[in-house]
KEFI-844962 format. One record per residue (C-alpha): chain; residue in three letters; z, x, y; residue number from 1. Coordinates in pm, whole numbers. Example, Ala and Ser with C-alpha at 12.3 -4.5 7.8 and 13.67 -1.06 7.14 Angstrom:
2
SITE  chain  res      pz      px      py    n
SITE      A  Ala     780    1230    -450    1
SITE      A  Ser     714    1367    -106    2
This chain:
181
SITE  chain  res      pz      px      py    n
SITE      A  Unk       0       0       0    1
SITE      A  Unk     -72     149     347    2
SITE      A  Unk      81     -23     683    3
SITE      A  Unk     -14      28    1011    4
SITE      A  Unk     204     -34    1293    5
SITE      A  Unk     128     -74    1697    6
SITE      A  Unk     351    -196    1939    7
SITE      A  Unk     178    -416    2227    8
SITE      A  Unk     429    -333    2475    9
SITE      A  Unk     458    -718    2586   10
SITE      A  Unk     128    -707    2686   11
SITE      A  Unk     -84   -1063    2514   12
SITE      A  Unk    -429    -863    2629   13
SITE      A  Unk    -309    -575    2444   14
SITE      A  Unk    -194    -779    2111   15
SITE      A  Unk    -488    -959    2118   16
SITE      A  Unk    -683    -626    2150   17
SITE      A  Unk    -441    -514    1848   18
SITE      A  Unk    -577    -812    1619   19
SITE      A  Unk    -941    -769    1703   20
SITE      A  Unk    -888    -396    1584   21
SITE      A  Unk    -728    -477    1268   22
SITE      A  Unk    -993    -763    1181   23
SITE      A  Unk   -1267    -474    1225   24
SITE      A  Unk   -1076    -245     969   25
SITE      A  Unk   -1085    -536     760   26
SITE      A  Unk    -696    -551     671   27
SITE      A  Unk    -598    -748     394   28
SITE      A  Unk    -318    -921     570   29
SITE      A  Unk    -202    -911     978   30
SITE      A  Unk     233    -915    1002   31
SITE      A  Unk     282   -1030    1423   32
SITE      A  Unk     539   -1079    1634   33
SITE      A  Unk     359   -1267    1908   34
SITE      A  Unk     438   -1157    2219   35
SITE      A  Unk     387   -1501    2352   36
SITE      A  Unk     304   -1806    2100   37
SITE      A  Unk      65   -1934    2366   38
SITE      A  Unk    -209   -1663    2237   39
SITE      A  Unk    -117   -1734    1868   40
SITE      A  Unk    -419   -1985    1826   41
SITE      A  Unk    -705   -1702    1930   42
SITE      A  Unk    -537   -1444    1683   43
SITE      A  Unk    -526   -1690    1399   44
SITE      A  Unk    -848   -1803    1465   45
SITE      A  Unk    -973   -1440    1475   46
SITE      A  Unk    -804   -1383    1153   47
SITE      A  Unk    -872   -1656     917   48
SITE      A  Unk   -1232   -1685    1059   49
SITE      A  Unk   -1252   -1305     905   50
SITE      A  Unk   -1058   -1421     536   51
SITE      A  Unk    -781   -1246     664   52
SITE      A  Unk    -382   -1443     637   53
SITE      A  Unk    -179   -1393     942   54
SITE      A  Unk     223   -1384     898   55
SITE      A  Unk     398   -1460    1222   56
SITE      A  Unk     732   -1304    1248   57
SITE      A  Unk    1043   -1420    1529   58
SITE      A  Unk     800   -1640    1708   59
SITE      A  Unk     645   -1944    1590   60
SITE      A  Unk     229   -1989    1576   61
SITE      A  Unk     127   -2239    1838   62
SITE      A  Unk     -60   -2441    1553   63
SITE      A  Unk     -70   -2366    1166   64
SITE      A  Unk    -342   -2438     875   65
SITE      A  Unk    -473   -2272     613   66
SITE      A  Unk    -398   -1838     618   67
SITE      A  Unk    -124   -1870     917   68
SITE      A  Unk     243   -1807     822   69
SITE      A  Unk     542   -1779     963   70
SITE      A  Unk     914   -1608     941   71
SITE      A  Unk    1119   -1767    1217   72
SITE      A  Unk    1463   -1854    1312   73
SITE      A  Unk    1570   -2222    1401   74
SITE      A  Unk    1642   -2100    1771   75
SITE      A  Unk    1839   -2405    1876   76
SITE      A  Unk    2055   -2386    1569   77
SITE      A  Unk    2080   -2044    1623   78
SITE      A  Unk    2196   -2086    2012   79
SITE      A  Unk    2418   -2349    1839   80
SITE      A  Unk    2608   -2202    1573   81
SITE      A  Unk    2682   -1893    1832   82
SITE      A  Unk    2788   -2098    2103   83
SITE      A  Unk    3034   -2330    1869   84
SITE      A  Unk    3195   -1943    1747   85
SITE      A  Unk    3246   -1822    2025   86
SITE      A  Unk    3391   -2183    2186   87
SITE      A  Unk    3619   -2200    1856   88
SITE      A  Unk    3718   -1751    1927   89
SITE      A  Unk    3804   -1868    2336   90
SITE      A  Unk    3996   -2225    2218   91
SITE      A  Unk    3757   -2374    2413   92
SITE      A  Unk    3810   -2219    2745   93
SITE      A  Unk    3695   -1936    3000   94
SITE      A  Unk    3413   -1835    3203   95
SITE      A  Unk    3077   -1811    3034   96
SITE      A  Unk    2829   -1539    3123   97
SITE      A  Unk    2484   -1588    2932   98
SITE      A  Unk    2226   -1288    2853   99
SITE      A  Unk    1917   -1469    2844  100
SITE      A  Unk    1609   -1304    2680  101
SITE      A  Unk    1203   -1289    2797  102
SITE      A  Unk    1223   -1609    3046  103
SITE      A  Unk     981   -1895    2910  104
SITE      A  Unk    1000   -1797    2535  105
SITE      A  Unk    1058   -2010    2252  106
SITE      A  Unk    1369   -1840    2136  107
SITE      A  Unk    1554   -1799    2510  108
SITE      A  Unk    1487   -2137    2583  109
SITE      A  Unk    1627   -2303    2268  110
SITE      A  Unk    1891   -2094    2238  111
SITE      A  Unk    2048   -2116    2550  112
SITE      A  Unk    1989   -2507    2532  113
SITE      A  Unk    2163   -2463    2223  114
SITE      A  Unk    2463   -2213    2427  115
SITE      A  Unk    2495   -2530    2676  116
SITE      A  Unk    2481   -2822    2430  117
SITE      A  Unk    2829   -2645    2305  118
SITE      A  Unk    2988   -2558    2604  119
SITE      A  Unk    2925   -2912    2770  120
SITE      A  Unk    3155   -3034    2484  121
SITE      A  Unk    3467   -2845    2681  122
SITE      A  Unk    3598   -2946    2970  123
SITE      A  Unk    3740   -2591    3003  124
SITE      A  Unk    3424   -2408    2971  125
SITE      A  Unk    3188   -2368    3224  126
SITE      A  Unk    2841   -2123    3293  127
SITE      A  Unk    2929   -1856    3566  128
SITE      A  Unk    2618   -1646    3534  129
SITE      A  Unk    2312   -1648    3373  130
SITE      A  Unk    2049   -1384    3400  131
SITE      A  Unk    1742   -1214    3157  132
SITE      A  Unk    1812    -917    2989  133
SITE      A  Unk    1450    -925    2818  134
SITE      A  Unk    1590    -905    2476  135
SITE      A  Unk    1703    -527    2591  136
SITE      A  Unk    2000    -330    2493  137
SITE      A  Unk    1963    -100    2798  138
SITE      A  Unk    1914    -379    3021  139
SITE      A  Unk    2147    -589    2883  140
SITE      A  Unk    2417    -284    2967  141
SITE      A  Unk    2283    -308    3307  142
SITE      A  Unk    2320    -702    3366  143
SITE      A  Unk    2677    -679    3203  144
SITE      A  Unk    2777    -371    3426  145
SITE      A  Unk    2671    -557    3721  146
SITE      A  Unk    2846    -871    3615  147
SITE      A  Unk    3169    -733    3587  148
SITE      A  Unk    3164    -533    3879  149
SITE      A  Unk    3105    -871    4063  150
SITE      A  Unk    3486    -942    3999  151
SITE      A  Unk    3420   -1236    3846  152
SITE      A  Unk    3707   -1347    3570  153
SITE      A  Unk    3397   -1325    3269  154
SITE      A  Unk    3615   -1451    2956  155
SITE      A  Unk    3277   -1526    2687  156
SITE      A  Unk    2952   -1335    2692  157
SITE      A  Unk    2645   -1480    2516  158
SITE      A  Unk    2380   -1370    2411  159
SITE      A  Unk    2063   -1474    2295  160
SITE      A  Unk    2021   -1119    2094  161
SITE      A  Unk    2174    -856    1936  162
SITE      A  Unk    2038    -596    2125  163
SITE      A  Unk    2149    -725    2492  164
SITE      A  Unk    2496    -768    2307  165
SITE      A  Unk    2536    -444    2227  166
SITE      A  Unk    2442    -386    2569  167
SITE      A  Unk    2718    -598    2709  168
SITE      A  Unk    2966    -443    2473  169
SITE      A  Unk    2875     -76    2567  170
SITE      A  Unk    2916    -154    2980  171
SITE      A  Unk    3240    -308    2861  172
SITE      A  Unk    3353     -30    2699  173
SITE      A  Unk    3244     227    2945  174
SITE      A  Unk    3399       6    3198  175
SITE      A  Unk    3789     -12    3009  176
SITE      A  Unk    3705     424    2923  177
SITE      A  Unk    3639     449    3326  178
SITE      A  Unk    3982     262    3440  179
SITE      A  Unk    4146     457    3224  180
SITE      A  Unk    4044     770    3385  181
């Protein structure tokens, strides 16, 4: 088996660039993570067209038939499940600061509609920042560092992925290793 990887750099012209290359080296199959699900119907179309099966992987197709795949979360449920832990972790109260992902994708939208479907069931709870980390650890660091040196009492962070919540976690920790200094 040989794989060949390429990274589109969130760039749809570039992806779409991507799948017209690998339908010329006649792959047998195409593995994507879209970088947007609105250009999912052109790559399918290129695919399949060419007997090729396309797998889509984190983000759903726009449209599915015959050759097109897909390996996704349930993002709501996802946003849900997180949201309902972390709600149980704070007994239902504190100041919620949400790291939102790529603004307008599938998965940041459902899962912070999923974040505030929980949190409106507590009267103690309540959103006091929101802002996109683009699914980026470094970033994510960045957004948290800021946050807390706002002042703001921040009591619950979520996040929509791992890598912004490591993020979070390391300004945290650089910020406790810094007043300790």
């Amino acid at each position: 088996m040989e794989i060949t990887f390429v990274d589109a750099k969130d760039d749809p012209a570039k992806q779409l660039g991507q799948i017209e290359s690998f339908v010329t080296q006649g792959m047998d199959k195409i593995i994507v993570v879209p970088v947007d699900s609105d250009s999912s119907d052109i790559m399918s179309k290129l695919a399949i067209d060419n007997g090729i099966d396309i797998i889509y992987c984190n983000r759903p197709p726009k449209s599915y038939q015959d050759g097109v795949y897909a390996v996704v979360s349930e993002q709501k449920l996802a946003g849900l499940m997180e949201m309902e832990y972390l709600a149980e972790k704070a007994v239902g109260k504190g100041n919620v600061v949400i790291l939102m992902g790529e603004l307008g994708q599938d998965a940041q939208i459902k899962r912070t509609d999923g974040f505030k479907e929980i949190i409106a069931k507590y009267p103690d709870m309540k959103v006091i920042k929101e802002q996109t980390g683009k699914w980026s650890r470094a970033l994510g660091l960045q957004v948290m560092e800021n946050w807390l040196n706002s002042g703001d009492k921040i009591d619950i962070v979520a996040s929509n992925n791992d890598e912004m919540a490591i993020g979070a976690i390391s300004a945290k920790k650089l910020l406790e290793k810094l007043d300790k200094s």
